[in-house]
Structure formats: structure tokens, C-alpha cells
C-alpha positions as CSV (number, residue, x, y, z in Angstrom):
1,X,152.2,-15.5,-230.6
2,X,155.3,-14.4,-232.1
3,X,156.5,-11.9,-234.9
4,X,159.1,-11.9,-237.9
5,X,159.9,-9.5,-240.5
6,X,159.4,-10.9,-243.6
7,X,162.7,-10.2,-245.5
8,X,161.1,-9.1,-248.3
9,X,158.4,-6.8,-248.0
10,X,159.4,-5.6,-244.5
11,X,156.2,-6.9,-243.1
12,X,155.2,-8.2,-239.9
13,X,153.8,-11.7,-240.3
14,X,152.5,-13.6,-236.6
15,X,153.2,-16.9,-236.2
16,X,150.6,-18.5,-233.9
17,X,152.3,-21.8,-231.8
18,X,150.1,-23.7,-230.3
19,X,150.1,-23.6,-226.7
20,X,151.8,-26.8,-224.2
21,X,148.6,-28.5,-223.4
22,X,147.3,-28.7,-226.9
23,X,151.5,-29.8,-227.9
24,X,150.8,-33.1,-225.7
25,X,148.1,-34.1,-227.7
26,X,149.9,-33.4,-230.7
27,X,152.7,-35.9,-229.7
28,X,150.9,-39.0,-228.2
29,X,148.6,-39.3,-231.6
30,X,152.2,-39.4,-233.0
31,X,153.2,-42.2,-230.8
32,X,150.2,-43.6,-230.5
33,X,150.6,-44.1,-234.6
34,X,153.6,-45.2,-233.9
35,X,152.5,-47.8,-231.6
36,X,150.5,-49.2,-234.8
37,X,152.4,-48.5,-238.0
38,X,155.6,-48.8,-236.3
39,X,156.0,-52.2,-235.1
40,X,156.0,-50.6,-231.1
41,X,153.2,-53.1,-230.3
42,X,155.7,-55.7,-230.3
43,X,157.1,-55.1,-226.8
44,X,153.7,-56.8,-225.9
45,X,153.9,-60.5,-227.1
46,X,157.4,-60.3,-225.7
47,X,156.2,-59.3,-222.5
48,X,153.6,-62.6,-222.4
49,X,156.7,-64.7,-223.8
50,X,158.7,-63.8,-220.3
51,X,155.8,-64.0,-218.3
52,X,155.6,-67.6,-219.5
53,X,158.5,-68.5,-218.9
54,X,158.9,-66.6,-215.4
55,X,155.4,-68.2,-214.7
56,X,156.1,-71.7,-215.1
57,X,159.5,-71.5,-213.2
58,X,158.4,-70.1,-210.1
59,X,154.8,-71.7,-210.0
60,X,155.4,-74.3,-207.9
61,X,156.3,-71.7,-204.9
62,X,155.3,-68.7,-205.0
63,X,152.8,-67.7,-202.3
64,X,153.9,-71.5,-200.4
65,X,157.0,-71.0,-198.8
66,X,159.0,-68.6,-198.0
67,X,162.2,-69.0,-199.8
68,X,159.8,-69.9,-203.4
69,X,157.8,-66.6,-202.1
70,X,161.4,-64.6,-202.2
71,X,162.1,-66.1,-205.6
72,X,159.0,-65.2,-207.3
73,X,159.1,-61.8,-206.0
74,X,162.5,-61.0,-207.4
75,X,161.7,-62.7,-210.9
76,X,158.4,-60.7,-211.2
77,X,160.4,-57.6,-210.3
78,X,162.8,-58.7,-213.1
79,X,160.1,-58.7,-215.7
80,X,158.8,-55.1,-214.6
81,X,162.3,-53.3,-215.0
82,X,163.3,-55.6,-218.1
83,X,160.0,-54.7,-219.5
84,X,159.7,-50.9,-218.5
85,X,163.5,-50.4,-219.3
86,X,163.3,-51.7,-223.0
87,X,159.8,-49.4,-223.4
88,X,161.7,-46.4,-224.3
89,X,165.3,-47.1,-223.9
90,X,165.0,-46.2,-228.1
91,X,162.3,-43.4,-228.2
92,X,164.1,-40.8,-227.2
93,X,167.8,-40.8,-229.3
94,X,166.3,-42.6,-232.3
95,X,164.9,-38.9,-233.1
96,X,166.9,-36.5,-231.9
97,X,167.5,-35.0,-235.1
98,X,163.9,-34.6,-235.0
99,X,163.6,-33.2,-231.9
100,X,166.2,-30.6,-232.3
101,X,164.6,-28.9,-235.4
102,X,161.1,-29.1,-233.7
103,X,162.7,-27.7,-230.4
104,X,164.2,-24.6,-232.4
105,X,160.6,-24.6,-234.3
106,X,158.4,-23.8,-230.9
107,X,158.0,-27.3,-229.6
108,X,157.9,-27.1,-225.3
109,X,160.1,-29.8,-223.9
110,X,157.7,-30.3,-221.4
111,X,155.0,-31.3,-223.7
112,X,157.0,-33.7,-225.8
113,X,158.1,-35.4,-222.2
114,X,154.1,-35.5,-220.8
115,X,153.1,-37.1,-223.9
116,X,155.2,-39.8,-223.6
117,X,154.4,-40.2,-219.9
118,X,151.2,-40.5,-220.8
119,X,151.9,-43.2,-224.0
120,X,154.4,-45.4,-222.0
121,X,151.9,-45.4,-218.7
122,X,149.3,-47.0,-221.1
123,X,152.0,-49.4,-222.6
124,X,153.2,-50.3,-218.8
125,X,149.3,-50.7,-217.9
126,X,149.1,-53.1,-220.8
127,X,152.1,-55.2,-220.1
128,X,151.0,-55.2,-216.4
129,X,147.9,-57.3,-217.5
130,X,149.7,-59.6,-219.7
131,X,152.1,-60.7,-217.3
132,X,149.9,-60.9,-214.5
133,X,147.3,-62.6,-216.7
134,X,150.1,-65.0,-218.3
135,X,152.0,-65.7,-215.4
136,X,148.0,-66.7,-214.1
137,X,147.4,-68.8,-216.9
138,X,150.8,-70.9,-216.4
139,X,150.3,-72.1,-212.6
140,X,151.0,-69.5,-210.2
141,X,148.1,-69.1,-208.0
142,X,147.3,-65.8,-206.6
143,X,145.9,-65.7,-203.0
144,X,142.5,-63.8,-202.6
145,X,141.9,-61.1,-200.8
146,X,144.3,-57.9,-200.9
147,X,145.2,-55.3,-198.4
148,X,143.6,-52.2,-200.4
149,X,141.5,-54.3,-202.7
150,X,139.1,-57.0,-202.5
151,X,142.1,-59.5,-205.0
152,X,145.5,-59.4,-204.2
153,X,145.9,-59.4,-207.4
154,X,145.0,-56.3,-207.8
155,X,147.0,-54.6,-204.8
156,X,149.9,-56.4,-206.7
157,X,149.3,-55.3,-210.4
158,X,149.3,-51.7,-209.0
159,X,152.9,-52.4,-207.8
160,X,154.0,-54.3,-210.6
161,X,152.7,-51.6,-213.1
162,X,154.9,-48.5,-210.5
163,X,157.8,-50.7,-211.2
164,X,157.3,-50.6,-214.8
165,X,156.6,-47.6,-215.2
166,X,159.5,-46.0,-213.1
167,X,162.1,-48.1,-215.1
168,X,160.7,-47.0,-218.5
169,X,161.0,-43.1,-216.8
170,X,164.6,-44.3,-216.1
171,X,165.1,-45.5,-219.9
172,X,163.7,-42.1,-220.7
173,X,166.5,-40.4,-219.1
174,X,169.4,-42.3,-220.5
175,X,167.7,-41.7,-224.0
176,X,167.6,-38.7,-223.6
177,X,171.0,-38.5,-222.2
178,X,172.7,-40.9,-224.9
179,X,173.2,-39.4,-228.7
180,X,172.8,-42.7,-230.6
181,X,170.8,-45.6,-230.5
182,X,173.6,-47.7,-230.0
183,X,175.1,-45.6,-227.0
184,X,171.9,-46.1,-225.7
185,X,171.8,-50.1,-225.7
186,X,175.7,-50.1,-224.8
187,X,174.8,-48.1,-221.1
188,X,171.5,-50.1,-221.0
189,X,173.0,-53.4,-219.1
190,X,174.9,-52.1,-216.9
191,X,171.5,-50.0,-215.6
192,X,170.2,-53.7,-215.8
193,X,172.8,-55.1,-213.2
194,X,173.3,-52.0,-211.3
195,X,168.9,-52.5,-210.3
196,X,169.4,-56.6,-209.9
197,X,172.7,-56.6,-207.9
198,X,171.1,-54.2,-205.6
199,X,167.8,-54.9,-205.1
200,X,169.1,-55.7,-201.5
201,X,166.8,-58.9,-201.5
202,X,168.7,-61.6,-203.0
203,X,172.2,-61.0,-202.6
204,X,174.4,-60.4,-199.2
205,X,175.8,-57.2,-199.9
206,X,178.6,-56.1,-198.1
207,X,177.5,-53.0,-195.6
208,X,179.0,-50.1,-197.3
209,X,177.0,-50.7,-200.4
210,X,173.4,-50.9,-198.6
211,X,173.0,-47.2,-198.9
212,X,173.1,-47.9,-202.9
213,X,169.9,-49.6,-202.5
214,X,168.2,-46.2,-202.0
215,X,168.4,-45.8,-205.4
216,X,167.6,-49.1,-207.0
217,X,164.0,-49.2,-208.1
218,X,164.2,-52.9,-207.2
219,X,164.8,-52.5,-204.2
220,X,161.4,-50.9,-203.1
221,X,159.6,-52.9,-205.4
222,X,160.7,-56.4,-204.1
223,X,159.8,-55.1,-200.4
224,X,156.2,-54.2,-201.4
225,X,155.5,-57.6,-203.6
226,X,157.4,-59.7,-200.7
227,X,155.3,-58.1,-198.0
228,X,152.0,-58.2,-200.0
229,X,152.5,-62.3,-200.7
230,X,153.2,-62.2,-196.4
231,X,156.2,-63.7,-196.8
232,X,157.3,-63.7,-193.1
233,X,154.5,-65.7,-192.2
234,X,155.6,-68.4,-195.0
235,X,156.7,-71.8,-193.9
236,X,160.2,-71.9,-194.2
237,X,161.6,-75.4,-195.9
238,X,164.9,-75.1,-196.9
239,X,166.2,-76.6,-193.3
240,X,163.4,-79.0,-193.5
241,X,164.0,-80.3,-197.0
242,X,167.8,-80.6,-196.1
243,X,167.1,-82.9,-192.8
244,X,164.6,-85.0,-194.9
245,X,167.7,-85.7,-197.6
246,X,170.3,-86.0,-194.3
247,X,167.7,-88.9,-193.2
248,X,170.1,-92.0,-193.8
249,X,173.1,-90.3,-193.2
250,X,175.1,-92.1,-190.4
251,X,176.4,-90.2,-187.6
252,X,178.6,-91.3,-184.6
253,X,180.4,-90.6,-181.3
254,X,181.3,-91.6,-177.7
255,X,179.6,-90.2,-175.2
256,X,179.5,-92.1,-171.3
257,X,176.4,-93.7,-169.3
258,X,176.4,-90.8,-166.9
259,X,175.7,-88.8,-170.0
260,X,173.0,-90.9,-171.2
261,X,171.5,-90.8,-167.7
262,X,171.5,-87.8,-167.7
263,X,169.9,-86.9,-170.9
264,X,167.5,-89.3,-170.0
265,X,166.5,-87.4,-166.4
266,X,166.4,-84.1,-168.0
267,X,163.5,-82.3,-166.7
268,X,163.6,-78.6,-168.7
269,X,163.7,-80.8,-172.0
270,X,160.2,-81.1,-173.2
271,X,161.2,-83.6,-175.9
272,X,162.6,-85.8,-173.0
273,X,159.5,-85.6,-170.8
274,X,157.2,-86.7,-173.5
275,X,159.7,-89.8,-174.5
276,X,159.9,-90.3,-170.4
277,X,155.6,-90.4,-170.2
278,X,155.5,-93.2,-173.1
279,X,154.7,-96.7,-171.9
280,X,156.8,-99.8,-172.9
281,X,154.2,-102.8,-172.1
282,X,154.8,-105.1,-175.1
283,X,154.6,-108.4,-174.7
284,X,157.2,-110.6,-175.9
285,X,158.4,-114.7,-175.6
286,X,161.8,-115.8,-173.7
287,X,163.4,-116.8,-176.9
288,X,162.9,-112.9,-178.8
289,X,164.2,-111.5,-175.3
290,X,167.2,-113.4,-175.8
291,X,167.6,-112.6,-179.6
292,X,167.3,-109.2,-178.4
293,X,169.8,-108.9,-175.7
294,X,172.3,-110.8,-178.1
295,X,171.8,-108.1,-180.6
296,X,172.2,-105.3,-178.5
297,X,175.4,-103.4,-178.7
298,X,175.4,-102.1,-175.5
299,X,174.5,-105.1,-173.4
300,X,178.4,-105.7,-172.6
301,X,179.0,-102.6,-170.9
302,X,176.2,-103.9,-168.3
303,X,177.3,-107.6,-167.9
304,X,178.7,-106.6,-164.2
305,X,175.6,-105.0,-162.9
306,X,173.9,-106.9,-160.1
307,X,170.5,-107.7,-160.6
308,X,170.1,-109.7,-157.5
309,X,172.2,-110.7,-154.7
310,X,175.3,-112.1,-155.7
311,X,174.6,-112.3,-159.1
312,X,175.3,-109.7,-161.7
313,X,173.5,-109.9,-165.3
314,X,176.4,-111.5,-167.0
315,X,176.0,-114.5,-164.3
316,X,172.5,-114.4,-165.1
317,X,172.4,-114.8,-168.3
318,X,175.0,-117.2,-168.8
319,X,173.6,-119.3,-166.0
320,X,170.7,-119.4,-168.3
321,X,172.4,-120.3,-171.5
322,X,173.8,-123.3,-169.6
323,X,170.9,-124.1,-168.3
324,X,169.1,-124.9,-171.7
325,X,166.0,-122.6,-170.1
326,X,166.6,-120.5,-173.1
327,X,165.0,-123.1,-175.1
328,X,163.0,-124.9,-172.9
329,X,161.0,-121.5,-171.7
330,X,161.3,-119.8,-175.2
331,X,157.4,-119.5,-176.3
332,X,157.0,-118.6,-172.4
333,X,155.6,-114.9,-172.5
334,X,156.7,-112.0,-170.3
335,X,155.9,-108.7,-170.1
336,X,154.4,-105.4,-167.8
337,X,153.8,-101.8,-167.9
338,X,156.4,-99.1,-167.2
339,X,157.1,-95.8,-168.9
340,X,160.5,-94.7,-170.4
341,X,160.9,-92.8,-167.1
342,X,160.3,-95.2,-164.5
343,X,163.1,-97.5,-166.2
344,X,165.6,-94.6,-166.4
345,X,165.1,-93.7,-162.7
346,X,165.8,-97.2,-161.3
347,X,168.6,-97.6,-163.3
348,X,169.6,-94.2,-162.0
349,X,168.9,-95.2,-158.4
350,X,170.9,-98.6,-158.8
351,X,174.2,-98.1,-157.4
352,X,176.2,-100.7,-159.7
353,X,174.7,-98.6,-162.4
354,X,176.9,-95.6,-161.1
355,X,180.0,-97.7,-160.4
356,X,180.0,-97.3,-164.7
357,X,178.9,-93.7,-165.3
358,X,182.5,-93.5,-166.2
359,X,182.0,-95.9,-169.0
360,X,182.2,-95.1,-172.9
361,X,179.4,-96.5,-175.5
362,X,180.3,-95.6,-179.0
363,X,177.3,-94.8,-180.8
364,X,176.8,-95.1,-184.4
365,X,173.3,-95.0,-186.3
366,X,171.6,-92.6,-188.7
367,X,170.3,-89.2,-188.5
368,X,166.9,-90.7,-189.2
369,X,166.8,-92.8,-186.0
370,X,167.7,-90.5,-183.7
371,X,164.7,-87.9,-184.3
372,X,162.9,-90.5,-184.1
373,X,163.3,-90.7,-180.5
374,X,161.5,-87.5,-180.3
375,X,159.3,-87.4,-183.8
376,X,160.9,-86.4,-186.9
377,X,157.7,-84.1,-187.8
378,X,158.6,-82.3,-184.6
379,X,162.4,-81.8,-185.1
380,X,161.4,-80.6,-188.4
381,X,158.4,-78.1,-187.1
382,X,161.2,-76.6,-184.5
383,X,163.4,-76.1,-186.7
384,X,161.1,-74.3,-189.6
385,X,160.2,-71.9,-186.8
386,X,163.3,-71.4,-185.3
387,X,164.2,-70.4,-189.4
388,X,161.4,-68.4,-189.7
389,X,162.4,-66.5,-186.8
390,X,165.7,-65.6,-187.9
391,X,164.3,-65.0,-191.2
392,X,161.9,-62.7,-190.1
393,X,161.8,-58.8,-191.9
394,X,160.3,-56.0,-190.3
395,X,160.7,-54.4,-194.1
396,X,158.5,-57.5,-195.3
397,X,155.5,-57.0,-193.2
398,X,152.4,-56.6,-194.7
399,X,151.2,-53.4,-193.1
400,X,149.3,-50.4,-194.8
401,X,152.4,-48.1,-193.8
402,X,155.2,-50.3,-195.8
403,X,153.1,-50.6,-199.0
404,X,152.2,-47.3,-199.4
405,X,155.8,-46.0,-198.4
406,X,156.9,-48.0,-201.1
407,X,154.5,-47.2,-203.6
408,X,155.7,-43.6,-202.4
409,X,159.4,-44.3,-203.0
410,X,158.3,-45.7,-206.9
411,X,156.2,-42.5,-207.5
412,X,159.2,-40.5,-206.4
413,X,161.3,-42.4,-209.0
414,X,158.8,-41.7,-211.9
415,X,158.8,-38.1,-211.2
416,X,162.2,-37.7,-210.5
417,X,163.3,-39.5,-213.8
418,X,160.8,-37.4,-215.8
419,X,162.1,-34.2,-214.9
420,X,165.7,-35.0,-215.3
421,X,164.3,-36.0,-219.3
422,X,163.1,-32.6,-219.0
423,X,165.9,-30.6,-218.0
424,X,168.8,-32.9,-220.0
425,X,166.7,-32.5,-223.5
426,X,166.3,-28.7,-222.6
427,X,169.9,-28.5,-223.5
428,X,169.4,-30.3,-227.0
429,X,170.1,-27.6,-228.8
430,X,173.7,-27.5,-227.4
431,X,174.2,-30.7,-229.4
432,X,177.1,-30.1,-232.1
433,X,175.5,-29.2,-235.3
């Protein structure tokens, strides 16, 4: 209740103002009629338009790998802060003439900032739906059950719709901070980059600039939609998908016998052992032994081991060349039963062998045939969990602790921008009249 004299008759007329509660309700019918006869509903068909298009990019990945996982996360934290950020980037300086005169008329600050928490939460509800229900509709294929919900859909909408909501809070602010619509827009990228560049998730940022995270609204919302998809238990198929597109590239070197050998007679090498149990017992004619040993690159550096007394293999097999027994035993088969092992250790054991330990093979084959010794799936397996392990986040784990911490940190924001709204409109009527 207040009281002027009325200039007049001297008179002392009240002035009843309505009170702050009653002022909130006062503004959101205003917005929410602004919402219909001003065109505001807009913001939600261009919230489904980026959720298509976000949706069908990351589709293919999201909740499969790990790097497709990482991906998705930061593109569905784009469409939060894009979306919340261009909420009310506007709402504020677009009427500050408005406000000013209201302001100096009774109007409570605090009310006109509480009514349009209230409107944009309901706008950042609605455009939470719509992208996750788009985003849904064009391939990405949410996982079932959540950590506080039944759907992690759910759990995730609830993050989603704290990121939204704190970036529109943050527009609040610098509309309330800026004096024209267009000031507004002109500070409104560089916010933009400022929350993409340091989300901390996506980029290596140098370490002096890891304490800016802190105050990135990214930042805690890619850690809470990253650790709700589990992305450290993700397969990780970035070395994978590089080794499968190495495959036919050659590769080449000189290494000696002794080195062979010794590969060959490792013990603490698992791959070895398992090549070392397999057991060679095919069964082959003369005449494809011969084809083989004459296609063998390495069968020269052997020529001078002695295979039985006096006679070395060179001897041996040119004694049967001469002989014609190449062709006159060549449909005769041979053939036995020995593992990889047994055949390594008597060449091991024979001392002619070791008279060319010394000796040089130059190896040159393709990337592809070498795993093959041990089983390409395998070399691919070891190294997707030796990625994975480097990979590994104790920030990204899906624990009740992290997602609530994070959900804390968001709140924080919201709160935090509202009351800095607050306190910079409270000096409206500063503004130069």
C-alpha cells in the first residue's frame, strides 16, 4: 500500500500494488500470450528440425562404440545449449523500455525474473521431448533401462532438459545485461564457442585452460550423458577399423634366423604357444613339395644344412632333380603329424641350424598375413582393449554419485544465472533516459 497527495485537492489517495506472488502470475499469462499471438512457438519446429538432422548423423553410433557414443553426446549437448540459449537470448532487451516504466510503476524484479523461469522451464520441457522424440524417430536407438528410472531415456531427458534450461538462464543474463536486441545477438556467438570449445570432452585443451571448464555448462552436461550411455564400457573401433584398412599394406625388414628362432621358442608369448600347439599333418604329393620348396624365398639360406651324413639339403635336392625322381615319384604321397613346436625345436637343436643364426632373411609381405599367424580377430580384440583401457574416464562412469553431482553443478548454473538477471535488471533504472 502506498500514499500520494493528489496535487490538486491535497488529498491522500492509496495506491494498492499487488503483492510479488500474485506479480508472477501476472507476467507468465503475458508470456504465455506471447507464446501464442507472438510467433514464440516457433523455437519448437526448429528444435525438431535440429534434432533431425543431429539424429540422423549420429544414429549409426550412438550407444555402439565408444568414439560414436562420445560424438552423439557432444551433438545432443549442442542442441540443448543452441536451443536453451536462443529461448530468451531476445526476451529480456526487446522490452526494456517496458520494463523500466513498469519497474518505476511497482513492478518487483523478482517477480518479472520467476515468471519467466517458470515460462522458459515449460518451453525447455517441451523442446526436451521433441528432440528426444525426433532424434527417436530418425534411428538413434535408446538402451532400456536407466540408472534412476525404469528408461534410460528418461534419466537422459532429465539431463538434456538441466542443460536447456541452464543455457536459456545464461541467455537471460546477457539480455538482461545487453541494451539492444542486436547487442544481444552480437555477444551471443561468442557465449556459443566459449561452452563448445570448452566442454573439455572433445578437444585437447592445453592445461592452463582446464580450470575454464568449471564454468562451461557443457562441460557437466557431456559427463552426465557420456556416463549415462556407459561409454567406458563401449567397444572401442577406431584402432580396429584402421588395421582392417592397413590389411594389404606391405611391410618389410631384415631380421636374422636366431631371431626367428627365437620368436618361435618364446615361452611368455601366448600368441606363440598357441601357433607352437597347432598341428601341421597335411598330406601332400612329391611333385607340390617340390613346387613348394622352389617357391620358397627362404629355402637358399638353408641349402648348406645337413640333413643326413654327408649330405646337406642343397645336395639333396639337387641329387634329386638329377635324378628325374622328381617326376618319376611326383603323385607319391607323404606326410605325418607334428605341431609348429616340435619343428621349431629340432631345427633349434640342429647344430648346422646355428652355424647360420647369423644369417639375414629379408622379409616382405602384408600386414594382413602376418596377424594371420596369430588370428586377425585376436590382434584386433587386443588392441580394442588395450584402447579402451587408455581410454578409460573415471569422470564417465556410470555411478549414482557422478550423475547426481552433475545434475548438481547444472542446478547450480540455473540459479546462479537467475539471480545475476535479478540483481543486473535491479539497476534498470540507471539506464540513461
Amino acid at each position: 500500500m502506498a500514499e500520494v497527495k493528489a496535487a490538486a485537492s491535497g488529498r491522500r489517495i492509496r495506491i494498492r500494488h499487488r503483492g510479488r506472488g500474485a506479480q508472477v502470475w501476472i507476467y507468465l499469462g503475458k508470456l504465455l500470450r506471447s507464446f501464442v499471438y507472438q510467433n514464440d512457438w516457433k523455437v519448437l519446429p526448429m528444435s525438431a528440425l535440429i534434432a533431425g538432422l543431429v539424429g540422423m548423423v549420429i544414429r549409426k553410433r550412438m550407444f555402439l562404440d565408444m568414439e560414436g557414443t562420445l560424438m552423439g553426446s557432444f551433438a545432443l549437448v549442442c542442441v540443448c545449449i543452441w536451443n536453451g540459449c536462443f529461448n530468451s537470448i531476445q526476451v529480456i532487451c526487446r522490452e526494456r523500455d517496458v520494463i523500466k516504466r513498469e519497474h518505476r510503476s511497482g513492478m518487483h524484479i523478482s517477480s518479472y525474473i520467476v515468471s519467466h523461469m517458470i515460462y522458459q522451464l515449460l518451453l525447455c520441457l517441451a523442446q526436451t521431448g521433441v528432440t528426444l522424440y525426433i532424434t527417436s524417430a530418425t534411428g538413434v536407438k535408446y538402451p532400456g533401462a536407466g540408472l534412476f528410472t525404469r528408461w534410460l531415456v528418461v534419466d537422459l531427458g532429465i539431463t538434456m532438459l538441466l542443460i536447456t534450461f541452464a543455457s536459456d538462464m545464461l541467455s537471460l543474463w546477457v539480455s538482461s545485461l545487453a541494451k539492444s536486441t542486436t547487442a544481444a545477438m552480437t555477444i551471443m556467438p561468442f557465449v556459443l564457442i566459449f561452452q563448445l570449445v570448452f566442454s573439455g570432452g572433445m578437444l585437447n585443451l592445453p592445461e592452463w585452460t582446464k580450470p575454464m571448464t568449471n564454468f562451461t555448462i557443457s562441460n557437466p552436461g557431456l559427463k552426465a550423458i557420456a556416463a549415462q550411455s556407459d561409454i567406458n564400457n563401449r567397444p572401442v573401433v577406431t584402432v580396429s577399423n584402421l588395421v582392417s584398412n592397413m590389411h594389404d599394406s606391405e611391410v618389410g625388414g631384415t631380421v636374422t634366423v636366431g631371431q626367428v628362432v627365437a620368436f618361435l621358442q618364446d615361452r611368455d608369448n601366448s600368441f606363440v604357444q598357441e601357433l607352437r600347439a597347432k598341428e601341421l599333418s597335411k598330406v601332400m604329393t612329391v611333385k607340390e613339395l617340390k613346387e613348394m620348396l622352389d617357391s620358397s624365398a627362404t629355402v637358399d639360406s638353408f641349402r648348406q644344412v645337413t640333413v643326413t651324413e654327408g649330405m646337406t639339403v642343397g645336395q639333396l635336392l639337387d641329387l634329386l632333380d638329377s635324378a628325374g625322381l622328381w617326376e618319376k615319384y611326383g603323385d607319391t604321397q607323404i606326410g605325418g603329424t607334428a605341431t609348429v613346436g616340435q619343428i621349431v625345436d629340432t631345427l633349434a637343436a640342429n647344430p648346422d641350424v646355428h652355424a647360420h643364426l647369423n644369417d639375414t632373411l629379408s622379409i616382405r609381405t602384408t600386414l594382413g598375413k602376418l596377424m594371420s599367424i596369430v588370428g586377425e580377430d585376436r590382434v584386433k580384440t587386443f588392441l580394442q582393449e588395450k584402447a579402451a583401457a587408455v581410454s578409460y574416464k573415471p569422470e564417465y562412469v556410470l555411478s549414482t554419485g557422478n550423475i547426481l553431482g552433475y545434475w548438481t553443478h547444472l542446478t547450480t548454473f540455473v540459479i546462479a544465472f537467475a539471480l545475476l538477471a535479478t540483481v543486473t535488471l535491479e539497476f534498470i533504472d540507471k539506464d540513461k533516459r
